[in-house]
N, C-alpha and C positions, 0 to 999 in steps of 0.2 A: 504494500500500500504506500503509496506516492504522494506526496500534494504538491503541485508544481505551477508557479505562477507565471505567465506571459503577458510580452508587451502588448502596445496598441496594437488589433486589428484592423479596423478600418475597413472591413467588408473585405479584409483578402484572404476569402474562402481557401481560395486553392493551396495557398501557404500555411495557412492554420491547420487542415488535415493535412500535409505533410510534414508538418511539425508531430503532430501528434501519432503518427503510424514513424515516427525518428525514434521518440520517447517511446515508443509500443505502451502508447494509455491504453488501460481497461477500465472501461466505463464501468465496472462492476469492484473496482479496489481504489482505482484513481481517483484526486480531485484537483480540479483546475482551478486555478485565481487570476482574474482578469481586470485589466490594468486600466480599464475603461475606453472611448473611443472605441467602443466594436462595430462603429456604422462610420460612416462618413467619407465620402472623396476615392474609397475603392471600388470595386468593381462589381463584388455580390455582397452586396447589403442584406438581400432575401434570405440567402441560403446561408449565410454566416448566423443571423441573429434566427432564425427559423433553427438552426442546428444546436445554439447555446438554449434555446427555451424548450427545445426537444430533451437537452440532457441538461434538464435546470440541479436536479436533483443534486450533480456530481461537476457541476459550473458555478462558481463564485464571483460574478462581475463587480465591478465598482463603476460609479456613474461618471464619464468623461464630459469634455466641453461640448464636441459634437453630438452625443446622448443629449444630454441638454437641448441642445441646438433644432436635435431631430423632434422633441417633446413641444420646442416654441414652434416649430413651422405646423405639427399637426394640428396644435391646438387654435392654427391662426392669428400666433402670435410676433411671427415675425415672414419674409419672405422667404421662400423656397428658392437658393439659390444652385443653377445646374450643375455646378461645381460639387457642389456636396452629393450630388446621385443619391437622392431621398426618394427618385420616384415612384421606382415598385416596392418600398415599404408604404407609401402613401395610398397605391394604389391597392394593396394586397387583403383579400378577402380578411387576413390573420391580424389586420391594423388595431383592432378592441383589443387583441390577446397580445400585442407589442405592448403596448400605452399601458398596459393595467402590469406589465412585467417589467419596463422601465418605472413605475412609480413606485414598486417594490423594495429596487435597488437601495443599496446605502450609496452614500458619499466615501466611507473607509469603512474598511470589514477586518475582521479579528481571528486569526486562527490560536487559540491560548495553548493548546498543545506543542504547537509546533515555536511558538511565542515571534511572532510575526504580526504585523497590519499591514493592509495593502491600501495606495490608493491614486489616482489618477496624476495628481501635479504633485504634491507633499502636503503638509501641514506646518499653518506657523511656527517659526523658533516662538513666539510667547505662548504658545498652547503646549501644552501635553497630550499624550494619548485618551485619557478620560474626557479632557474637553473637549477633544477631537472628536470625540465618540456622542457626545451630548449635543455635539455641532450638526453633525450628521443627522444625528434621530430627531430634532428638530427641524430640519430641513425637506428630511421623509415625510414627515407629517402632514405637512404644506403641501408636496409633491402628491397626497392620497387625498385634497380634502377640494372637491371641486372647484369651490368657491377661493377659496386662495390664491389654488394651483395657477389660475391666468393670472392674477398680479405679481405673482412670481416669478413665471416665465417672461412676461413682459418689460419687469425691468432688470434682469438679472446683471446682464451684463452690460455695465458703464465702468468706466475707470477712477471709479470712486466709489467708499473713503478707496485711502492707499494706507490705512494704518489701524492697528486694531487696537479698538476702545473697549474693556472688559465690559464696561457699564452700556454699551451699545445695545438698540432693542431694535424689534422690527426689519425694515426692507435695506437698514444700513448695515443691523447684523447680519441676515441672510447674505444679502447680496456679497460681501464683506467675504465671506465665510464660503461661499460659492469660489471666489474668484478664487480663493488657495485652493481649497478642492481641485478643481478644474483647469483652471490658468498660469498660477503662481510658477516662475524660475528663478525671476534676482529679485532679490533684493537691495535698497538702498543701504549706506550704515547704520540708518535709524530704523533699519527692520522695516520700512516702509515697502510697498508692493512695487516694482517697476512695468509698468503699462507697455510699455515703447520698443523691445528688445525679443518681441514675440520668437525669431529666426535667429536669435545670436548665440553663439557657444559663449561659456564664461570668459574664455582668455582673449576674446574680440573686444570687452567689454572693461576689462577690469582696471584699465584706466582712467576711466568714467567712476570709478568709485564701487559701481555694482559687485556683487557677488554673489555665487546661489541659493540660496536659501536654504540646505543643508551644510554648511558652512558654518551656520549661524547656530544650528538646530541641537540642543543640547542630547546630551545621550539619553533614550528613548528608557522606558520600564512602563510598566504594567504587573498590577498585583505584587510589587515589590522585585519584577525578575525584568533583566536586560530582553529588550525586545529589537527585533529588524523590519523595518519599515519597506515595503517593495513600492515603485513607483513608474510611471511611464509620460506618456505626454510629451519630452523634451528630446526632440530625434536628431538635434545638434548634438546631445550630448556621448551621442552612440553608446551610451552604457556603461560610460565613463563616469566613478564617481573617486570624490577621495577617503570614504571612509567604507570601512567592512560593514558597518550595521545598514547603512541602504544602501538598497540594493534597483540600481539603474535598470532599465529594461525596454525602453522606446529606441530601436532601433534602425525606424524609418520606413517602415519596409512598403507601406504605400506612397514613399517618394523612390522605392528601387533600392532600398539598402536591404533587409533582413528583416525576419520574426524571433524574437528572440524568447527565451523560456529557462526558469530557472531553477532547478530540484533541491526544492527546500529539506529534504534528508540530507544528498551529498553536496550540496551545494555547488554542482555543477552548473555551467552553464549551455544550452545546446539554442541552435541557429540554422534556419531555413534562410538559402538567399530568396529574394523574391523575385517574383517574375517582369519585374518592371512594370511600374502603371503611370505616376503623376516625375514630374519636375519644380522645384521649389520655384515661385513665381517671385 
């Protein structure tokens, strides 16, 4: 029995099961943990998220920027752009069974056994794992409760605040608290969020003051025990990180780099090239 966490998908079906017939997963011992971004901008959208809800049972996602992204355009909250290839998930008889399984989703998930959390971009250096975890299940809530759920998707993403206020309530905390989930790479020195640097690797940057955000990020625990944080989203970064406790894993592969995957027993790491789909614009 395995638990093995992979980078963003990004709808590259065909990479994702050869990753997984690499690993020889048995959907009957194995479980997969997935780094958010499972739709967006590749090629089978349908048959990638139709094949994680088919084995939700032994699938652990965490909610990405483009998750997000694809929840504002269904619900009419923002436009459907052709670049992101949302269309036969919009179109697809199975649309009620996507929406009601992305709203299920956490922001960060917890394996205690294996003493691990995974989640899309990272979690502030002023948060811990607990308020990380209280970030999320507040956010879920929202994400399940009709009436919310559009004011939430609506404003989610703006470039502010850029700093987080413990005493913060409301569409400043969410939003706030969305944007590390989902977006977050550098930071400024005051821990503040950098908006502007969305494509840059750290060492393009670090002139400017910036740095990454686990940089910053103090040593992780949970229930008193040192924990490893897995993380994706940052496909400059190729999976390059400078500490053992996170563990990098967006390795581009819907821009033609790789899928990458990482065996939380032997701490190996294994890698599908891709088949080529997009070019950094």
């Amino acid at each position: 029995m395995t638990d093995y966490c992979i980078g963003d998908l990004h709808g590259c079906y065909s990479e994702f099961m050869r990753l997984l017939d690499k690993i020889d997963f048995d959907e009957s011992r194995d479980t997969l943990w997935l780094t958010g971004d499972l739709i967006g901008r590749g090629p089978e959208p349908l048959k990638t998220l139709s094949f994680i809800i088919d084995h939700k049972d032994r699938i652990h996602p965490v909610l990405g920027n483009h998750d997000m992204n694809f929840l504002a355009v269904a619900a009419g909250e923002r436009e459907a752009r052709a670049k992101d290839n949302l269309g036969a998930l919009l179109k697809s008889d199975r649309l009620p069974e996507f929406l009601d399984y992305y709203y299920s989703l956490p922001f960060i998930d917890f394996n205690d056994e294996m003493r691990f959390a995974i989640c899309h971009a990272g979690i502030h250096p002023l948060w811990d794992l607990s308020l990380a975890r209280k970030l999320s299940k507040e956010l879920s809530k929202i994400l399940r409760d009709d009436v919310q759920r559009p004011l939430l998707l609506r404003n989610m993403y703006r470039d502010y605040p850029s700093a987080w206020d413990k005493g913060s309530s409301g569409m400043l905390r969410w939003r706030f608290a969305i944007n590390v989930f989902t977006r977050m790479r550098l930071l400024n020195s005051d821990l503040s969020l950098d908006y502007g640097h969305s494509s840059s690797s750290p060492e393009a940057v670090r002139s400017e003051g910036l740095r990454p955000w686990f940089e910053f990020l103090p040593d992780l625990k949970r229930h008193k025990q040192p924990f490893k944080l897995c993380f994706g989203h940052w496909a400059a970064l190729n999976a390059r990180c400078s500490r053992n406790d996170i563990i990098a894993l967006d390795t581009g592969c819907v821009w033609g780099g790789s899928l990458s995957c990482y065996d939380c027993v032997t701490g190996e790491r294994v890698r599908v090239e891709s088949e080529g789909h997009l070019k950094h614009s």
